[in-house]
ZADO-1210 file (C-alpha; in nm, 4 decimals, padded with zeros to 6 digits):
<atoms>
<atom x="00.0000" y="00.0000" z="00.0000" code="UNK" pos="1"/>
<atom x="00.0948" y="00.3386" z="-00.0889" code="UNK" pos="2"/>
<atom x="00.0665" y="00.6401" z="00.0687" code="UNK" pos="3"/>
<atom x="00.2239" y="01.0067" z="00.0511" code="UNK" pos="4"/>
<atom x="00.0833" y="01.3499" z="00.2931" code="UNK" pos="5"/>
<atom x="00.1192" y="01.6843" z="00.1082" code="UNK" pos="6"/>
<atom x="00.2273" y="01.9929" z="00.3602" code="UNK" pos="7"/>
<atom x="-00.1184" y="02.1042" z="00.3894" code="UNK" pos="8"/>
<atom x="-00.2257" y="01.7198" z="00.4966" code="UNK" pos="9"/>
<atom x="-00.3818" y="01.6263" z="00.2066" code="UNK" pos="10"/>
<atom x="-00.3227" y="01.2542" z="00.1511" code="UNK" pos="11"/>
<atom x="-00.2948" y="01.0397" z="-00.1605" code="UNK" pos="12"/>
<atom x="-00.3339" y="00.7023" z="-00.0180" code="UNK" pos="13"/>
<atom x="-00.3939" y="00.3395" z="-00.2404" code="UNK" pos="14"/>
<atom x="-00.5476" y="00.1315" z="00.0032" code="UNK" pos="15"/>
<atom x="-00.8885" y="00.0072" z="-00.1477" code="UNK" pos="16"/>
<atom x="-01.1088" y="00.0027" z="00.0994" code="UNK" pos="17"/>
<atom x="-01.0662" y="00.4128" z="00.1732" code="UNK" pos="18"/>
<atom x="-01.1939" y="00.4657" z="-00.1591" code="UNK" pos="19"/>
<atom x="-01.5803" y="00.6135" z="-00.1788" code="UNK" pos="20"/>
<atom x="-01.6543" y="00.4197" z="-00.5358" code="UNK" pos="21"/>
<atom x="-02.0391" y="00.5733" z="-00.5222" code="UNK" pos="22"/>
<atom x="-01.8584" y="00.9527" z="-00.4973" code="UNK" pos="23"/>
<atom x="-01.5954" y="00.8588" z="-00.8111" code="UNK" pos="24"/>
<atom x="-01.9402" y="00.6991" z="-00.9670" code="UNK" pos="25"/>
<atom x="-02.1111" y="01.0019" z="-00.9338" code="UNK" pos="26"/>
<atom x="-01.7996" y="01.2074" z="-01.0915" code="UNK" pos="27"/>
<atom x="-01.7284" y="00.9673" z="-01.3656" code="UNK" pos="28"/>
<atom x="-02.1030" y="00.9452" z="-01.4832" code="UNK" pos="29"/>
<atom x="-02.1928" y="01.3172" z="-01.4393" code="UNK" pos="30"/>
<atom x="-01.8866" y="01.5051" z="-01.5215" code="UNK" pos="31"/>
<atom x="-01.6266" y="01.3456" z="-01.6705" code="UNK" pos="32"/>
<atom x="-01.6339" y="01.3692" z="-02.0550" code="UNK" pos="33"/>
<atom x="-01.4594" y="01.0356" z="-02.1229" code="UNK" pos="34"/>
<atom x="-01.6957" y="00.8269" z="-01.8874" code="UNK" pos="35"/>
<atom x="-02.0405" y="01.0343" z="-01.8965" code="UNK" pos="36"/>
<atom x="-02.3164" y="00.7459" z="-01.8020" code="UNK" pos="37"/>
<atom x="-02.1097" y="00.4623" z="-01.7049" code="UNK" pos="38"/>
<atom x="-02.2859" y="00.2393" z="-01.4729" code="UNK" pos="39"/>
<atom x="-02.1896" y="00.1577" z="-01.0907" code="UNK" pos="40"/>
<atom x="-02.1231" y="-00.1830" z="-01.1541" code="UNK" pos="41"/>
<atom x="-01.8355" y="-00.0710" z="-01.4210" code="UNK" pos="42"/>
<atom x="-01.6493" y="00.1487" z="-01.1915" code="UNK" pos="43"/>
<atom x="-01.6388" y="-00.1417" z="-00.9305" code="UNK" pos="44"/>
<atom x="-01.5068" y="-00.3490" z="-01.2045" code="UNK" pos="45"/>
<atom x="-01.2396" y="-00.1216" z="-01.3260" code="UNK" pos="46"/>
<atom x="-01.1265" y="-00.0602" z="-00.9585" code="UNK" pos="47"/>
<atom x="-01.1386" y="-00.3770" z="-00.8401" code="UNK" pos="48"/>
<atom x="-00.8804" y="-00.4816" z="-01.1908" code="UNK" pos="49"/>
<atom x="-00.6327" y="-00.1664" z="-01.1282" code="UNK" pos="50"/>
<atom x="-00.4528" y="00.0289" z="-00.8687" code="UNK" pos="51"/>
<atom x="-00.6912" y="00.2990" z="-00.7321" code="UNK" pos="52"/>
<atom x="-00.5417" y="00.6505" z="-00.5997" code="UNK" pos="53"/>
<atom x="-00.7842" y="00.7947" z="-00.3960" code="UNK" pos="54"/>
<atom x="-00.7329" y="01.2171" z="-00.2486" code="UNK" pos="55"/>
<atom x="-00.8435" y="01.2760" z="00.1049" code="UNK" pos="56"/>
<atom x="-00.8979" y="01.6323" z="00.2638" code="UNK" pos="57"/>
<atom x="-00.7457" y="01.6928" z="00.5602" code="UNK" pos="58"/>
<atom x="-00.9269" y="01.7050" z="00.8591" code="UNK" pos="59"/>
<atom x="-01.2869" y="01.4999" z="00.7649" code="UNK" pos="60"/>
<atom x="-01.0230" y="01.2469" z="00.5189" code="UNK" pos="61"/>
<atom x="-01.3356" y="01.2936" z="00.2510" code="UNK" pos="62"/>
<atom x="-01.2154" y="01.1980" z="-00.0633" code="UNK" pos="63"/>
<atom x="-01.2071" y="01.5145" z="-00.3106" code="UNK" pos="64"/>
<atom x="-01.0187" y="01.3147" z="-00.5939" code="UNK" pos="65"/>
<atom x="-00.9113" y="00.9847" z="-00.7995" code="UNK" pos="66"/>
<atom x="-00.7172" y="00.8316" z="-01.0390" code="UNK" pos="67"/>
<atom x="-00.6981" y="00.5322" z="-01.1992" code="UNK" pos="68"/>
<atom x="-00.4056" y="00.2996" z="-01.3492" code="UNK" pos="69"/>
<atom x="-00.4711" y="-00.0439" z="-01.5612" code="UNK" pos="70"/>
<atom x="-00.0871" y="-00.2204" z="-01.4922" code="UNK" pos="71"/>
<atom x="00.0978" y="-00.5523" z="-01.5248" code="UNK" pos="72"/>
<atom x="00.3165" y="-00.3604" z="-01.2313" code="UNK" pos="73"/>
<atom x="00.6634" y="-00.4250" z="-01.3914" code="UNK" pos="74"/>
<atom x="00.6767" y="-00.2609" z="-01.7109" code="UNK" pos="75"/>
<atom x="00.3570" y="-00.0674" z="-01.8154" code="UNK" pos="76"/>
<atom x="00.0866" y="00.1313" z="-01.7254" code="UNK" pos="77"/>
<atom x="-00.2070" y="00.2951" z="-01.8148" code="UNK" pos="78"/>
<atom x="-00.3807" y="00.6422" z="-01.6333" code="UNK" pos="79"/>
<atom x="-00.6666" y="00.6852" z="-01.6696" code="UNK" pos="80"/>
<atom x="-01.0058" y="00.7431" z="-01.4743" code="UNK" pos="81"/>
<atom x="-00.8303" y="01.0941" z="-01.3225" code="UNK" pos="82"/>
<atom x="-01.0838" y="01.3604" z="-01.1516" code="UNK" pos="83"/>
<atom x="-01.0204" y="01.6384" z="-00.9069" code="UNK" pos="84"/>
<atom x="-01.3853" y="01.7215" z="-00.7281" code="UNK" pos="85"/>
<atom x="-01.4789" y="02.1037" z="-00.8668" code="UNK" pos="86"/>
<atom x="-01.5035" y="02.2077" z="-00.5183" code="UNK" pos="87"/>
<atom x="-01.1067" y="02.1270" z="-00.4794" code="UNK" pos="88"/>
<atom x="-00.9393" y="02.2411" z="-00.7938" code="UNK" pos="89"/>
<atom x="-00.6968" y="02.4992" z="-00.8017" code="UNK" pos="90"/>
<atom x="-00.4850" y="02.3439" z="-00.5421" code="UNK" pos="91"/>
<atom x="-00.3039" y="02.1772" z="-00.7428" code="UNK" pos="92"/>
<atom x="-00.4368" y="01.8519" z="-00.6386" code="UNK" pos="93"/>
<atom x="-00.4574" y="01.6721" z="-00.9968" code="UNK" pos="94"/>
<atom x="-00.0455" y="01.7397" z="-01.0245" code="UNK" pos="95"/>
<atom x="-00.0035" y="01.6173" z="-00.7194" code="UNK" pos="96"/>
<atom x="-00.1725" y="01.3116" z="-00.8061" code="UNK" pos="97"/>
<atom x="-00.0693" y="01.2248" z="-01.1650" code="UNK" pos="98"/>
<atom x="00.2907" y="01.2808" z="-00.9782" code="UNK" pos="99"/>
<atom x="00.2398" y="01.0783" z="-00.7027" code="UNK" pos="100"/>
<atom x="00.1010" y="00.7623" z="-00.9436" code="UNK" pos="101"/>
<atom x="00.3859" y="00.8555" z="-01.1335" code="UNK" pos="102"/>
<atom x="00.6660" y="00.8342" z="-00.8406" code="UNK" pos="103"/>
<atom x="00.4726" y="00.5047" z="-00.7305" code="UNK" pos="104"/>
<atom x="00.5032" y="00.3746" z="-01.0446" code="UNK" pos="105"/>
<atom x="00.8578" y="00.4478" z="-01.0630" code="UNK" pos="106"/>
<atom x="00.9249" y="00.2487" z="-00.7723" code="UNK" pos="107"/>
<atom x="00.7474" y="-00.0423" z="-00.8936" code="UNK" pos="108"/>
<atom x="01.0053" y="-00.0064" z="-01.2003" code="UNK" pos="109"/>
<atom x="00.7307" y="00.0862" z="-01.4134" code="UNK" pos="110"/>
<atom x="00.8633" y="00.2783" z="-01.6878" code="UNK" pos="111"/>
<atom x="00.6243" y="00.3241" z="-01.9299" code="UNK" pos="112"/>
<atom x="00.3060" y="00.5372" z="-01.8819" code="UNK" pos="113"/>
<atom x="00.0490" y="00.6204" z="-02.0835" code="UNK" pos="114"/>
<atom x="-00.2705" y="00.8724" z="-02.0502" code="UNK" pos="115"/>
<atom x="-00.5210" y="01.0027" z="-02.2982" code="UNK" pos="116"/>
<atom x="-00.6673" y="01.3385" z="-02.2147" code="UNK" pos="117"/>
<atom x="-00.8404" y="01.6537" z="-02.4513" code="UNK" pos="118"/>
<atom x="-00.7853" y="01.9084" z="-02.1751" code="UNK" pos="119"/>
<atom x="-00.5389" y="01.8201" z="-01.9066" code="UNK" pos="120"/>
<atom x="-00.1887" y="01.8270" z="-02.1434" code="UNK" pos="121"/>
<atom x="-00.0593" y="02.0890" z="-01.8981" code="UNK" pos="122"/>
<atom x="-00.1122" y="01.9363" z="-01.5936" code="UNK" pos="123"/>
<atom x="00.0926" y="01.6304" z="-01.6937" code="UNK" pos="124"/>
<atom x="00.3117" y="01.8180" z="-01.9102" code="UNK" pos="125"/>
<atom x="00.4787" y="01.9408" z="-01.5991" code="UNK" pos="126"/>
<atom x="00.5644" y="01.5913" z="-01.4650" code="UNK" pos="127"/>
<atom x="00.7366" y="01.5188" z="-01.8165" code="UNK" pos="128"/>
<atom x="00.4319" y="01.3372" z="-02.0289" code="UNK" pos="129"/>
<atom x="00.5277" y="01.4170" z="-02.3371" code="UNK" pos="130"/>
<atom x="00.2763" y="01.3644" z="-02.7004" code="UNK" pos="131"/>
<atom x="00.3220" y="01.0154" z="-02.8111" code="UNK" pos="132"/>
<atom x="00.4315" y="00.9213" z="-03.1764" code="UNK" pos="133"/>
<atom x="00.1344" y="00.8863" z="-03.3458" code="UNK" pos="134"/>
<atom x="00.2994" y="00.6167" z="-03.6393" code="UNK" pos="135"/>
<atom x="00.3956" y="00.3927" z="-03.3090" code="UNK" pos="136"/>
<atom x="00.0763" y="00.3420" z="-03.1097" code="UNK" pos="137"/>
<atom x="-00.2610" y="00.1478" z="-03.2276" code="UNK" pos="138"/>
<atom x="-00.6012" y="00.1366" z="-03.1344" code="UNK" pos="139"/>
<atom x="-00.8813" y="-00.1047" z="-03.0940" code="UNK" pos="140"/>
<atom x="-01.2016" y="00.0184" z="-03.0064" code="UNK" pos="141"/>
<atom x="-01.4350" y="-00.2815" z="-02.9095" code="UNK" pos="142"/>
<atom x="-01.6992" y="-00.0019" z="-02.9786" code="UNK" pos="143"/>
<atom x="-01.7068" y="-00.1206" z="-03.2962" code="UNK" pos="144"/>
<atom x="-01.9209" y="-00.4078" z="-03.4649" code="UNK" pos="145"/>
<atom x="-01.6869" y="-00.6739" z="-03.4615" code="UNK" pos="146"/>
<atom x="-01.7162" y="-00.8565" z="-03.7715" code="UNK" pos="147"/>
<atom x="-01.8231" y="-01.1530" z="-03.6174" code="UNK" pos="148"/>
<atom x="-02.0673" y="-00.9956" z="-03.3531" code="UNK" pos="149"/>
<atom x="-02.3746" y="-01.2232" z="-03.2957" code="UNK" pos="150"/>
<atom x="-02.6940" y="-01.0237" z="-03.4238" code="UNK" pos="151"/>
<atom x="-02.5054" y="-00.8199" z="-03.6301" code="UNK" pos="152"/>
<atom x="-02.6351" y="-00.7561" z="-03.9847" code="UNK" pos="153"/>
<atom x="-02.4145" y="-01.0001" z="-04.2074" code="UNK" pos="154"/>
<atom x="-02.1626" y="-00.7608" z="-04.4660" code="UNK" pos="155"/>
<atom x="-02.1896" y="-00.8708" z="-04.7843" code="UNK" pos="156"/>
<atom x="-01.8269" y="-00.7583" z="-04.8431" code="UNK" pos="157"/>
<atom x="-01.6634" y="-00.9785" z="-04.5212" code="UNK" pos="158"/>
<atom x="-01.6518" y="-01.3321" z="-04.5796" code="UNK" pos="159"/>
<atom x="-01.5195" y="-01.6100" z="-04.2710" code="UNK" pos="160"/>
<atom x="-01.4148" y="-01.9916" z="-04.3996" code="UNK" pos="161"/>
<atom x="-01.4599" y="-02.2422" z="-04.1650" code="UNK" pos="162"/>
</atoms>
């Protein structure tokens, strides 16, 4: 378990059972762009597969932010799922956070990170993410209709031998 205490006593803190998965609901279906109606039951499922970061305010330890990261713990990661409750930005909370993932990362000898974000580049800017190389990276989106989906209207054009 890992856990770091900013000056002011806010503390950043992995253990599990501290984090308030009906708040980070809440934030993820209401007001985060990337996850805007995702149910309960999928946040408890991504937590429960990753290494959550909860935030906790001095004083009442409510939690005021989160993060996310999808890892194999040796290698590579993935950040995602990162929100900073309106009430608490502009303490620089969200740097704090993406650093301290970052630095506990590190020690896990993680060295490769990734993130997707439309609006935060700044924030992790400063702790050294840096634009990846667009020729190097692919995507799947299982958003997609697979080509062999069941109930999917047949295309005429896709053929599968068998």
């Amino acid at each position: 378990m890992f856990t770091l205490t900013r000056a002011d006593g806010y503390q950043l803190s992995t253990d599990p059972d501290r984090l308030d998965l009906d708040r980070v609901h809440d934030w993820l279906a209401t007001d985060a762009y990337w996850a805007l109606g995702r149910e309960r039951e999928t946040v408890a499922r991504a937590f429960a597969g990753s290494i959550g970061f909860g935030v906790y305010r001095p004083g009442d330890g409510r939690q005021v932010a989160v993060a996310r990261v999808v890892t194999d713990r040796a290698t590579f990661a993935w950040l995602c799922d990162v929100y900073v409750d309106r009430a608490e930005r502009g303490r620089g909370l969200g740097t704090w956070l993406a650093g301290g993932v970052r630095d506990h990362l590190a020690e896990l000898g993680v060295r490769r990170i990734l993130l997707a974000t439309l609006d935060a580049h700044g924030v992790y800017g400063k702790l050294g993410f840096q634009p990846v190389a667009a020729d190097r990276y692919m995507e799947l989106d299982q958003r997609v209709t697979p080509i062999t989906g069941k109930d999917q209207e047949p295309d005429p054009h896709l053929t599968v031998d068998g």
